[in-house]
TIMI-2910 file (N, C-alpha, C, CB; in pm, 1 decimal, decimal comma, always signed):
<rs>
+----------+----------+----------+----------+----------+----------+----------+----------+----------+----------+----------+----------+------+
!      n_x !      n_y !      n_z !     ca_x !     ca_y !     ca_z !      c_x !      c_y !      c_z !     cb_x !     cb_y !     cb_z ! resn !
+----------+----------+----------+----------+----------+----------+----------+----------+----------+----------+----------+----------+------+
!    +85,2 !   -115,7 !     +0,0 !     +0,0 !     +0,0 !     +0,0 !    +90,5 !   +122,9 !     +0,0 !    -97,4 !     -0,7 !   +122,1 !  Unk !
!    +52,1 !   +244,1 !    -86,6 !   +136,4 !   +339,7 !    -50,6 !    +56,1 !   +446,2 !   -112,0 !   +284,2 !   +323,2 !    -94,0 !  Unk !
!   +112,2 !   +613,1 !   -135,3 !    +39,1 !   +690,5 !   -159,5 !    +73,0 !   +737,8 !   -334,6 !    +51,5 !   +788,2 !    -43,1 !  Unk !
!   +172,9 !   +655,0 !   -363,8 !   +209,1 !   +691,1 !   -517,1 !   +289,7 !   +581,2 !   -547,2 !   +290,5 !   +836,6 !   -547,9 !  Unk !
!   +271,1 !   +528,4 !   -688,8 !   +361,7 !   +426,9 !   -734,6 !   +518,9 !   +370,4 !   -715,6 !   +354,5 !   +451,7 !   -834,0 !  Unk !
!   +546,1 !   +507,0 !   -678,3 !   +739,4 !   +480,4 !   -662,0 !   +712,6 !   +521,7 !   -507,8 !   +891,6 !   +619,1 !   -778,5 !  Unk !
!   +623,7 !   +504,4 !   -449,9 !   +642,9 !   +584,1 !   -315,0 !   +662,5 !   +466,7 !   -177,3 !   +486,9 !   +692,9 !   -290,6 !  Unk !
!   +689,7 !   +524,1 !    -84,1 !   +748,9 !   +452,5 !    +70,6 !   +585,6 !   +342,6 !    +56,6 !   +765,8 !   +613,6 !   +271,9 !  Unk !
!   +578,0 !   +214,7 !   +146,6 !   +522,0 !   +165,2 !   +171,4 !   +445,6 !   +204,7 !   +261,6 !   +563,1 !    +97,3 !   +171,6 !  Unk !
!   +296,0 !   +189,5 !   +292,1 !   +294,4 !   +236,7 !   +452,3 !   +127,9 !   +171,6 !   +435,9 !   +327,1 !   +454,3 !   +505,9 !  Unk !
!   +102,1 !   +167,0 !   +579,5 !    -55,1 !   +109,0 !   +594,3 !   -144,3 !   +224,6 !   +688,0 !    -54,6 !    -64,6 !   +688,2 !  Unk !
!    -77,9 !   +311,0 !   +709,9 !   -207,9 !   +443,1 !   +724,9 !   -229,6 !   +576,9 !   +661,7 !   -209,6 !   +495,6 !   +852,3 !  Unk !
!   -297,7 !   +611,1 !   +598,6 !   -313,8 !   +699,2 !   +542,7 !   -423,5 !   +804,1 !   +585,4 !   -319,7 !   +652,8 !   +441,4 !  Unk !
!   -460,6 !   +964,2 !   +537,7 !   -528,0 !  +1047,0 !   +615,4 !   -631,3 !  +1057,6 !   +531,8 !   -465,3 !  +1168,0 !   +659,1 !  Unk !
!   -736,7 !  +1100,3 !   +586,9 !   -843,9 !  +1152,7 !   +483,5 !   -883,6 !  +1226,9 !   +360,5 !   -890,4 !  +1195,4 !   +525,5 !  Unk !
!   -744,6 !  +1275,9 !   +341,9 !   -726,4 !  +1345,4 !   +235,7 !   -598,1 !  +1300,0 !   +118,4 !   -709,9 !  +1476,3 !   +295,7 !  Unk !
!   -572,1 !  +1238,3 !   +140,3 !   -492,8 !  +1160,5 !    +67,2 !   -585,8 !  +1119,6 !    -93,3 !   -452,7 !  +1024,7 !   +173,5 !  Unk !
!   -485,2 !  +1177,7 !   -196,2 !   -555,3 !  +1160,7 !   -322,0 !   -590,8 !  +1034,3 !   -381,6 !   -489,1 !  +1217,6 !   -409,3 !  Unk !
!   -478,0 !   +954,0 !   -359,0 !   -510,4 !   +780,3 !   -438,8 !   -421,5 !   +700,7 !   -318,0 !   -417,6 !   +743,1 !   -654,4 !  Unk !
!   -508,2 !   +614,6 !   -293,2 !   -443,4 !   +455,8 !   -236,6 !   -417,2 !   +381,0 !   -340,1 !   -541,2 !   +358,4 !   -144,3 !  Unk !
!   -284,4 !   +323,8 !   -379,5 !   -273,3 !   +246,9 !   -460,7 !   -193,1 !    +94,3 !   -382,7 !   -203,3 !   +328,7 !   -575,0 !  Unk !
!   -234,0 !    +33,6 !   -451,5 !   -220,5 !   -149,5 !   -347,2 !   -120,1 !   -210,5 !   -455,2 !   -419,4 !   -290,0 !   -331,8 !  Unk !
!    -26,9 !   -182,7 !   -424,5 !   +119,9 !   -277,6 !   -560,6 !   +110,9 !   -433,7 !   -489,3 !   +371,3 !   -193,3 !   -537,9 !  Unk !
!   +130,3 !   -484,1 !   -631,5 !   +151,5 !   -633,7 !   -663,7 !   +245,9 !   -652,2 !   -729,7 !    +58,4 !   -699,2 !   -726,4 !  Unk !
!   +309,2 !   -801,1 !   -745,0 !   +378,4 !   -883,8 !   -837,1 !   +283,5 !  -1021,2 !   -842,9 !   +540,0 !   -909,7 !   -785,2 !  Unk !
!   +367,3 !  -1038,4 !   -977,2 !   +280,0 !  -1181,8 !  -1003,5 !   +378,3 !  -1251,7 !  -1031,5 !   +164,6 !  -1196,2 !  -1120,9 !  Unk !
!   +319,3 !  -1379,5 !  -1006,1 !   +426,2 !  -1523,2 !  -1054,6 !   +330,0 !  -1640,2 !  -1111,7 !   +524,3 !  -1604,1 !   -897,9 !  Unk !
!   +319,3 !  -1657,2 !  -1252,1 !   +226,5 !  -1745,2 !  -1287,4 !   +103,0 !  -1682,9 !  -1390,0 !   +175,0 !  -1798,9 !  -1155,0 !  Unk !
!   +136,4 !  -1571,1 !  -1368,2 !    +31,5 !  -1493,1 !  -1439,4 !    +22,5 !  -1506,4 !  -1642,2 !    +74,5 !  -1321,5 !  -1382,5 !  Unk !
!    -43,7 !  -1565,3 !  -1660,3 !    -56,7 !  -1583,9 !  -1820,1 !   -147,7 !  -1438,9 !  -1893,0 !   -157,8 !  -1752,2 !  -1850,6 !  Unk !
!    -83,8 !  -1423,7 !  -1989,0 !   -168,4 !  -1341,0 !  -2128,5 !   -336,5 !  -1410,9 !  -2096,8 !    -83,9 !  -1408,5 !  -2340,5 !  Unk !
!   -419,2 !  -1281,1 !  -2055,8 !   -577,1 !  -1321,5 !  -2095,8 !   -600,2 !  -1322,2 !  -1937,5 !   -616,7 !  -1495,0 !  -2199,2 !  Unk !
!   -556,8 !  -1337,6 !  -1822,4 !   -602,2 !  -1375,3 !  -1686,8 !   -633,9 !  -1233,1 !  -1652,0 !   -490,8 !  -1457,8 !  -1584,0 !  Unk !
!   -756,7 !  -1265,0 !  -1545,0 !   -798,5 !  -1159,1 !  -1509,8 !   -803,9 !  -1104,9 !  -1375,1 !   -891,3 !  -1160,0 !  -1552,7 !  Unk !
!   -754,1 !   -950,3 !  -1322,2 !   -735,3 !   -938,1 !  -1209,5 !   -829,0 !   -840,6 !  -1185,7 !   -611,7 !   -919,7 !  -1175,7 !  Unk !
!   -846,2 !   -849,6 !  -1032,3 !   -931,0 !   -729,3 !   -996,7 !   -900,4 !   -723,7 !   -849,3 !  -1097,9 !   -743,1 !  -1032,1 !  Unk !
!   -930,1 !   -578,0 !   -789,8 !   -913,2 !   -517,1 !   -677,5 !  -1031,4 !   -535,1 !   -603,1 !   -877,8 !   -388,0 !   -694,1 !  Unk !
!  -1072,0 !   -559,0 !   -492,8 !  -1190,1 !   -485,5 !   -449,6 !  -1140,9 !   -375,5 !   -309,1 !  -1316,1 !   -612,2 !   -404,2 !  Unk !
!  -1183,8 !   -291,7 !   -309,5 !  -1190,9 !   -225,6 !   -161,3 !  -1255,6 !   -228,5 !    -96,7 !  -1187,2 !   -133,3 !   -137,1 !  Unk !
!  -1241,6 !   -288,0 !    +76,9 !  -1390,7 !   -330,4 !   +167,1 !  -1305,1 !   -202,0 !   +262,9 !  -1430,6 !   -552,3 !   +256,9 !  Unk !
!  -1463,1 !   -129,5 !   +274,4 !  -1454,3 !    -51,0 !   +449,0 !  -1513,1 !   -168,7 !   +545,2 !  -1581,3 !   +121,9 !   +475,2 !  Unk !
!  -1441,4 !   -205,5 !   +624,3 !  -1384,0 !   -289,6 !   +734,2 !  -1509,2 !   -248,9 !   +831,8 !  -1209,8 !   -246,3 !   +791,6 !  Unk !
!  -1477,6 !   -121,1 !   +893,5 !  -1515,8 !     -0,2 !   +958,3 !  -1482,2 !   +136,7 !   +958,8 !  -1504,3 !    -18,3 !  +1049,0 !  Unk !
!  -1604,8 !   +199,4 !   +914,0 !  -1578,2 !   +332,2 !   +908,8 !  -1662,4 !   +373,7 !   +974,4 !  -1569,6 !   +392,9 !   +798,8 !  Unk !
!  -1763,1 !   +348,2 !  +1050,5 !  -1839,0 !   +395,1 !  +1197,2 !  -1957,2 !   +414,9 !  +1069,8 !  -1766,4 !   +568,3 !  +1326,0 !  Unk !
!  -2065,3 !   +513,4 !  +1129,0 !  -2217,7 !   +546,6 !  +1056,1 !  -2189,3 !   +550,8 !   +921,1 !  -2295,3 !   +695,1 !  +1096,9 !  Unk !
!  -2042,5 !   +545,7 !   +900,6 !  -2050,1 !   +585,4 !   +728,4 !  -2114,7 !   +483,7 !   +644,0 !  -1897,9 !   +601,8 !   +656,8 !  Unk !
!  -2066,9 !   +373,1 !   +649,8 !  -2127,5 !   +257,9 !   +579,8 !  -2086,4 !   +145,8 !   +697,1 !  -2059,6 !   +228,4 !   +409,6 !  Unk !
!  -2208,7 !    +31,8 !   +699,0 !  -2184,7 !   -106,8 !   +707,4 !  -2094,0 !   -164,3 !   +671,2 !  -2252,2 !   -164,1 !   +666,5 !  Unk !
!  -2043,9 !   -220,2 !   +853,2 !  -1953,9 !   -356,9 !   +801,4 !  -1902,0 !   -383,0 !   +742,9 !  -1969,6 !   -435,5 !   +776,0 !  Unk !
!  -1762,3 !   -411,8 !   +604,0 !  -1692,8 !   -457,2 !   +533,5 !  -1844,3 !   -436,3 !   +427,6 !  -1608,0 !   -599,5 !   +582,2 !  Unk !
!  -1840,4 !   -327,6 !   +378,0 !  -1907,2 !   -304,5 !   +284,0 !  -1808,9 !   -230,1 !   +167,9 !  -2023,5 !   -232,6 !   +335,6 !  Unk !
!  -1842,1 !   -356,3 !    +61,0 !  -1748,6 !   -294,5 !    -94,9 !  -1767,4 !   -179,5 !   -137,5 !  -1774,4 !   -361,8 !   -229,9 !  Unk !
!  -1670,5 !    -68,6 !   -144,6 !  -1702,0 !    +68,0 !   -185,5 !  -1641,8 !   +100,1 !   -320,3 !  -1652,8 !   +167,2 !    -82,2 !  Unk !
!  -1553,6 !    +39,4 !   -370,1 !  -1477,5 !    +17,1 !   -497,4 !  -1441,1 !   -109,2 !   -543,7 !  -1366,3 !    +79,3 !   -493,4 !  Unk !
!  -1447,9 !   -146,4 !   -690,4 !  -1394,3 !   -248,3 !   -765,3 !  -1301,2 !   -186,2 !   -886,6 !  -1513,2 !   -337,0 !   -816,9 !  Unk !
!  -1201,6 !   -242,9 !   -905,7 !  -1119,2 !   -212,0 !  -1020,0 !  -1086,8 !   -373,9 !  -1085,6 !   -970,2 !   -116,8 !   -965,8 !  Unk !
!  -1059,6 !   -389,1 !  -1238,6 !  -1000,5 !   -495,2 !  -1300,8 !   -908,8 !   -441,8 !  -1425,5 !  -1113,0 !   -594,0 !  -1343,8 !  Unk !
!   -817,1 !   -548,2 !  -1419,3 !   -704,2 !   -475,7 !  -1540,1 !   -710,4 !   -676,6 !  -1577,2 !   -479,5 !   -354,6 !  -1459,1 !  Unk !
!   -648,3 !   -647,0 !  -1736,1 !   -656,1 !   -779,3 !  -1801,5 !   -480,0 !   -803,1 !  -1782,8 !   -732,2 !   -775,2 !  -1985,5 !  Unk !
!   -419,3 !   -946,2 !  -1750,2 !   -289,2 !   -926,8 !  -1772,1 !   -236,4 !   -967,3 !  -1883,4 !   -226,0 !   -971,5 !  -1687,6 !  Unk !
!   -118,2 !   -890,8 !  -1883,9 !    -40,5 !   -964,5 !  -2045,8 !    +59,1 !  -1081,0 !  -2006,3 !    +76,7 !   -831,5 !  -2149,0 !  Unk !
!    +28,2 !  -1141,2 !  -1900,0 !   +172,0 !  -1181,6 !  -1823,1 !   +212,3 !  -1152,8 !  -1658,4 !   +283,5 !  -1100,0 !  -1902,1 !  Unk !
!   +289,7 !  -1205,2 !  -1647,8 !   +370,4 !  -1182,3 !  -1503,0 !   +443,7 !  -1017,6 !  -1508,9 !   +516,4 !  -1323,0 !  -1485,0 !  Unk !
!   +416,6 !   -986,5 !  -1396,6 !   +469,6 !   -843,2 !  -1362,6 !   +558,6 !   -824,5 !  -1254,4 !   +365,1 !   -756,2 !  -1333,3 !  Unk !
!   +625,3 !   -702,0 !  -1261,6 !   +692,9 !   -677,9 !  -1130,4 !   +651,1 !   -540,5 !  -1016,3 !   +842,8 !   -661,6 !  -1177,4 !  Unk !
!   +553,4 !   -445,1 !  -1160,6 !   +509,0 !   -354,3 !  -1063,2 !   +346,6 !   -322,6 !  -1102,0 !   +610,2 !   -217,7 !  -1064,6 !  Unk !
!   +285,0 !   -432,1 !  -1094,9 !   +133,2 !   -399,5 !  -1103,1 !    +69,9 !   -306,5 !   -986,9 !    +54,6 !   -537,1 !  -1100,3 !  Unk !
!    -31,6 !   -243,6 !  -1051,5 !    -59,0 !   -154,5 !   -911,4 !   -237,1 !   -159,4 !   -948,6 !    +37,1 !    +50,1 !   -905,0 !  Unk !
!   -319,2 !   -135,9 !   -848,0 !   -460,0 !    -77,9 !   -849,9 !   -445,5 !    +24,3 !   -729,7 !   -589,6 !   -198,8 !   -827,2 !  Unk !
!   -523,9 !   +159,8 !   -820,6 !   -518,0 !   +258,7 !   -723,5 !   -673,5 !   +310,6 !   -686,9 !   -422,3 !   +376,1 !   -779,5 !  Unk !
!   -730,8 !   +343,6 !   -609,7 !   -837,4 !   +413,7 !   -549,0 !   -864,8 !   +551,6 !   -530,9 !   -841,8 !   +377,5 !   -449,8 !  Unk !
!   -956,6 !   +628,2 !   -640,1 !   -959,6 !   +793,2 !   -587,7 !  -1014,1 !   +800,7 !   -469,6 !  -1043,2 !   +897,4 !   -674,1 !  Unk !
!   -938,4 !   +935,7 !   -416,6 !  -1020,5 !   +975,7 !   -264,4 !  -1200,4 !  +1016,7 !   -287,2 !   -928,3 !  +1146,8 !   -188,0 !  Unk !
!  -1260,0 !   +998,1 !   -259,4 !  -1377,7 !  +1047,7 !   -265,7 !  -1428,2 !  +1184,2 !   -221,2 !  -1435,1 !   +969,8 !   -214,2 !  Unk !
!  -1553,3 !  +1211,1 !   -274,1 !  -1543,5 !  +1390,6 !   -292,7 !  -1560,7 !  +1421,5 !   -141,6 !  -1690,2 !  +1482,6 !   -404,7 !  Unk !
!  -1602,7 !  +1351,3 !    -17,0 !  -1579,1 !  +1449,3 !    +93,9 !  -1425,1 !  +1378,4 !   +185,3 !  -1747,0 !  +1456,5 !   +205,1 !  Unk !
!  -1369,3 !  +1324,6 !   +108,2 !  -1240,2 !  +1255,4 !   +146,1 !  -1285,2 !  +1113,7 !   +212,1 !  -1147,4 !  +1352,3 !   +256,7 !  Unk !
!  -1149,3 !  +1063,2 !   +301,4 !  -1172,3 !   +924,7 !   +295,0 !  -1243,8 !   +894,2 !   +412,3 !  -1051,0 !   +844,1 !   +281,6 !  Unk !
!  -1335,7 !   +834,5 !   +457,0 !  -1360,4 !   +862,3 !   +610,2 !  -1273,6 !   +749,8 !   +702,9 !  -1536,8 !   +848,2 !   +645,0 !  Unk !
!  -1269,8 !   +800,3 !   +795,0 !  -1158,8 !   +743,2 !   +961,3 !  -1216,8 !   +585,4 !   +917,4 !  -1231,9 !   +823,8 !  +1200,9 !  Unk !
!  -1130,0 !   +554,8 !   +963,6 !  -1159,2 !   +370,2 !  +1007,1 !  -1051,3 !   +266,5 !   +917,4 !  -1356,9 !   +309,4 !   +946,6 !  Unk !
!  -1114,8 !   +123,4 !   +919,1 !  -1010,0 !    +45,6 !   +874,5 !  -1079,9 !    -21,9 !   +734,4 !   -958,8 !    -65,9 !   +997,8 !  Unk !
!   -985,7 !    -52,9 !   +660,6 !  -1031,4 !    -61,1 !   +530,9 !   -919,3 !   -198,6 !   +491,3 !  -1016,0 !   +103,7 !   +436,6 !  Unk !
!  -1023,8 !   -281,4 !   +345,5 !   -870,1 !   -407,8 !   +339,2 !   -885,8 !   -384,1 !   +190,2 !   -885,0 !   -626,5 !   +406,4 !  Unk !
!   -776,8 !   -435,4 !    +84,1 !   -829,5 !   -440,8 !    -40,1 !   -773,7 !   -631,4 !    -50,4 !   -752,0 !   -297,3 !   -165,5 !  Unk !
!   -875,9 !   -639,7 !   -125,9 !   -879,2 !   -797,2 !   -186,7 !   -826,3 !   -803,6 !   -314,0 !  -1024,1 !   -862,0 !   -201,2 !  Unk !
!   -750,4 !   -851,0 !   -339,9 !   -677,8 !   -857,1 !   -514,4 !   -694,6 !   -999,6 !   -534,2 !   -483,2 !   -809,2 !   -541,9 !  Unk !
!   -751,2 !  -1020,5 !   -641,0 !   -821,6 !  -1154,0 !   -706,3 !   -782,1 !  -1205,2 !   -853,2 !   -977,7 !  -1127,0 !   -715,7 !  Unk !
!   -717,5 !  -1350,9 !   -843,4 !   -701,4 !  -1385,2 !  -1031,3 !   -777,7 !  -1468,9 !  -1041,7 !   -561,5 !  -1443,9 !  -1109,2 !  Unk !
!   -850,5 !  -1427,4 !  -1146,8 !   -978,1 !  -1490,4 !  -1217,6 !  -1087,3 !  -1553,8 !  -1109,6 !   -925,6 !  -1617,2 !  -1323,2 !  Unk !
!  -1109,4 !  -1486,6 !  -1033,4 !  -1218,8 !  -1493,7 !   -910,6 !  -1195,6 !  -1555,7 !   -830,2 !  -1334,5 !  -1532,1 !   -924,7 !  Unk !
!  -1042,2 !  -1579,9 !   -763,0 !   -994,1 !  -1628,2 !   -688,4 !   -858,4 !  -1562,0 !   -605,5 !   -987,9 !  -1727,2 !   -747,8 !  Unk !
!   -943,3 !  -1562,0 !   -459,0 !   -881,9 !  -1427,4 !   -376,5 !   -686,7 !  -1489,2 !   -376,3 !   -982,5 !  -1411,2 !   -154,5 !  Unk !
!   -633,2 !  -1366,0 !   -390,5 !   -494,3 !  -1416,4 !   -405,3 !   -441,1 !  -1383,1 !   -313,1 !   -419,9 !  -1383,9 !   -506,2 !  Unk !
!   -466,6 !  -1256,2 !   -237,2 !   -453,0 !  -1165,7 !   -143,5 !   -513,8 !  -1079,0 !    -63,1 !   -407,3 !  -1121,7 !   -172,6 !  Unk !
!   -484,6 !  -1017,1 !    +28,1 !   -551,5 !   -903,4 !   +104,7 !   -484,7 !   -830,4 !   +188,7 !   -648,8 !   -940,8 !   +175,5 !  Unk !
!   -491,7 !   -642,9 !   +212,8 !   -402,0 !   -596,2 !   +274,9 !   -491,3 !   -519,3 !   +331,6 !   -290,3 !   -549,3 !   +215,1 !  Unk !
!   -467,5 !   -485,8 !   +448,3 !   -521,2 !   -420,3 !   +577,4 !   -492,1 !   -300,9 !   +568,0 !   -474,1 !   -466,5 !   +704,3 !  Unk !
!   -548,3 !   -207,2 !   +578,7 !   -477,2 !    -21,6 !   +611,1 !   -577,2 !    +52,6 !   +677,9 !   -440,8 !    +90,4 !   +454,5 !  Unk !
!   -549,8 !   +174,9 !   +736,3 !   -615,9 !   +236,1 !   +808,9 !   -631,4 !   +344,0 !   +785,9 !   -591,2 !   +228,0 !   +898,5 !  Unk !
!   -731,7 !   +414,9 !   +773,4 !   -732,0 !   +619,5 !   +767,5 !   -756,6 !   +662,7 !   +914,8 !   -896,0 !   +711,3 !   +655,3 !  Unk !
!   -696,1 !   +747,1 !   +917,8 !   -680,8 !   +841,9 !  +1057,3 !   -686,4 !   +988,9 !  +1011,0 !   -524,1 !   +816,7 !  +1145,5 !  Unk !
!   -801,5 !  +1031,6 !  +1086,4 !   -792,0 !  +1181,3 !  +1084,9 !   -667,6 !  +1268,5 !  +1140,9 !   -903,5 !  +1223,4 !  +1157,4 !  Unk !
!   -588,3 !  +1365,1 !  +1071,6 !   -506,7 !  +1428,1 !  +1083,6 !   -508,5 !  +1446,3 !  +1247,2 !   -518,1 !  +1531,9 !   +992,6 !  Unk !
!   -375,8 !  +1477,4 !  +1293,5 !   -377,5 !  +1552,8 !  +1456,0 !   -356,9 !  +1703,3 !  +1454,1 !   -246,2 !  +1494,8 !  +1559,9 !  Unk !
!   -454,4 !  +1745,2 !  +1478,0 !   -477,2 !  +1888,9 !  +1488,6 !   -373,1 !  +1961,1 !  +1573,8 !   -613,3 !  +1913,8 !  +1545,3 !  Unk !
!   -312,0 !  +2062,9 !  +1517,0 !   -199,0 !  +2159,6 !  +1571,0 !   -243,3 !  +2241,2 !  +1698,6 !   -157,1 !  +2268,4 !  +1454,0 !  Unk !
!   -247,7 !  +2225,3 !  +1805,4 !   -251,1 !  +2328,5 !  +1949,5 !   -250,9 !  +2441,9 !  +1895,2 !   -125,2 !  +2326,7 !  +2063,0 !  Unk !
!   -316,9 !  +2490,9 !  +1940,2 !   -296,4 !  +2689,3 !  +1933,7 !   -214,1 !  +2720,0 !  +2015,5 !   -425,0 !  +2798,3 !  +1977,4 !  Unk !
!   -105,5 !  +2848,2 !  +1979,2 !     -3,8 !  +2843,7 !  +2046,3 !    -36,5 !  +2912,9 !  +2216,3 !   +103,2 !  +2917,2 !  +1952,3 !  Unk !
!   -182,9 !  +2905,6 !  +2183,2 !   -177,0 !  +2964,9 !  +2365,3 !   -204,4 !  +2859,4 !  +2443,6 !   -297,7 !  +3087,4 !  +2420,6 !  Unk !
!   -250,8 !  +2740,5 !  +2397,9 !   -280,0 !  +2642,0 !  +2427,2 !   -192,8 !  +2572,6 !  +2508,1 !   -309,1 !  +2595,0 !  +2338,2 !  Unk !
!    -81,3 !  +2597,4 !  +2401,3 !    +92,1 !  +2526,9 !  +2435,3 !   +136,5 !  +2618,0 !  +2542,1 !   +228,6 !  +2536,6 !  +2286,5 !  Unk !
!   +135,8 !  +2766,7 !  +2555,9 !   +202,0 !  +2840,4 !  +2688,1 !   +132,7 !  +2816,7 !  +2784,5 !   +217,5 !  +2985,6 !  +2690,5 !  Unk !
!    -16,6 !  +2780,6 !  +2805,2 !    -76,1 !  +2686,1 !  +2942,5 !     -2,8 !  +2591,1 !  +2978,6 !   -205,7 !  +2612,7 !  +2927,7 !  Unk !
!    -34,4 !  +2496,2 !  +2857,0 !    +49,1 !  +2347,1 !  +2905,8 !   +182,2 !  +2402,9 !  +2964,3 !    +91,4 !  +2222,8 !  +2759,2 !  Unk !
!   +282,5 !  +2426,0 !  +2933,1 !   +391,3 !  +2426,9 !  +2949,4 !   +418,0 !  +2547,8 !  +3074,9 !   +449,4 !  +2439,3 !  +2814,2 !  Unk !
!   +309,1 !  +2594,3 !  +3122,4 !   +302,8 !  +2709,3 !  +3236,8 !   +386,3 !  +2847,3 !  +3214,7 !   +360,8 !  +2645,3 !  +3374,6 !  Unk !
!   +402,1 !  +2909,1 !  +3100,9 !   +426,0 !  +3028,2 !  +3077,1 !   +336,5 !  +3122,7 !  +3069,4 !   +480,2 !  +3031,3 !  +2992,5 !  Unk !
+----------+----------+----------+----------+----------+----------+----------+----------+----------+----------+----------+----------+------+
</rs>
């Protein structure tokens, strides 16, 4: 999981984050096989139910790869908090699954906030 194709790995991301993209390799993969992504919200509280599918993607392969990717747009009021998995599937058969999480940003103290705390 990461936030751009050449980018650091990581499994949490913020609500505003433009694309989740989920990189793969394949081993075995023939010309004509078919892959697809799904994205389940896990939990995202009132937003939606339960491991409810909010995206599907499929790409056809030509072959074995080394940097396949499916990516996910953020949605128009961003991503909401909670835990999310994507399922990557060849020819309707789950191959994988990766776990990640959105977390709402941590909001910056006002700096008078900080001269309380700190008793100035």
């Amino acid at each position: 999981m990461s936030t751009e194709i050449e980018g650091d790995q990581t499994l949490t991301f913020t609500p505003d984050t433009e694309k989740i993209y989920a990189l793969f390799k394949t081993e075995g993969a023939k010309r004509g096989d078919k892959m697809r992504a799904v994205l389940i919200a896990e939990d995202v509280g009132a937003v939606a139910p339960a491991n409810t599918a909010v995206s599907e993607t499929k790409i056809d392969m030509e072959g074995d790869t080394q940097d396949g990717d499916f990516n996910f747009s953020k949605p128009t009021k961003g991503w909401p908090p909670g835990k999310y998995r994507v399922e990557i599937y060849l020819n309707d058969k789950l191959v994988t699954s990766a776990k990640f999480t959105v977390k709402a940003a941590v909001k910056e103290k006002k700096s008078s906030e900080k001269e309380e705390e700190s008793g100035d």
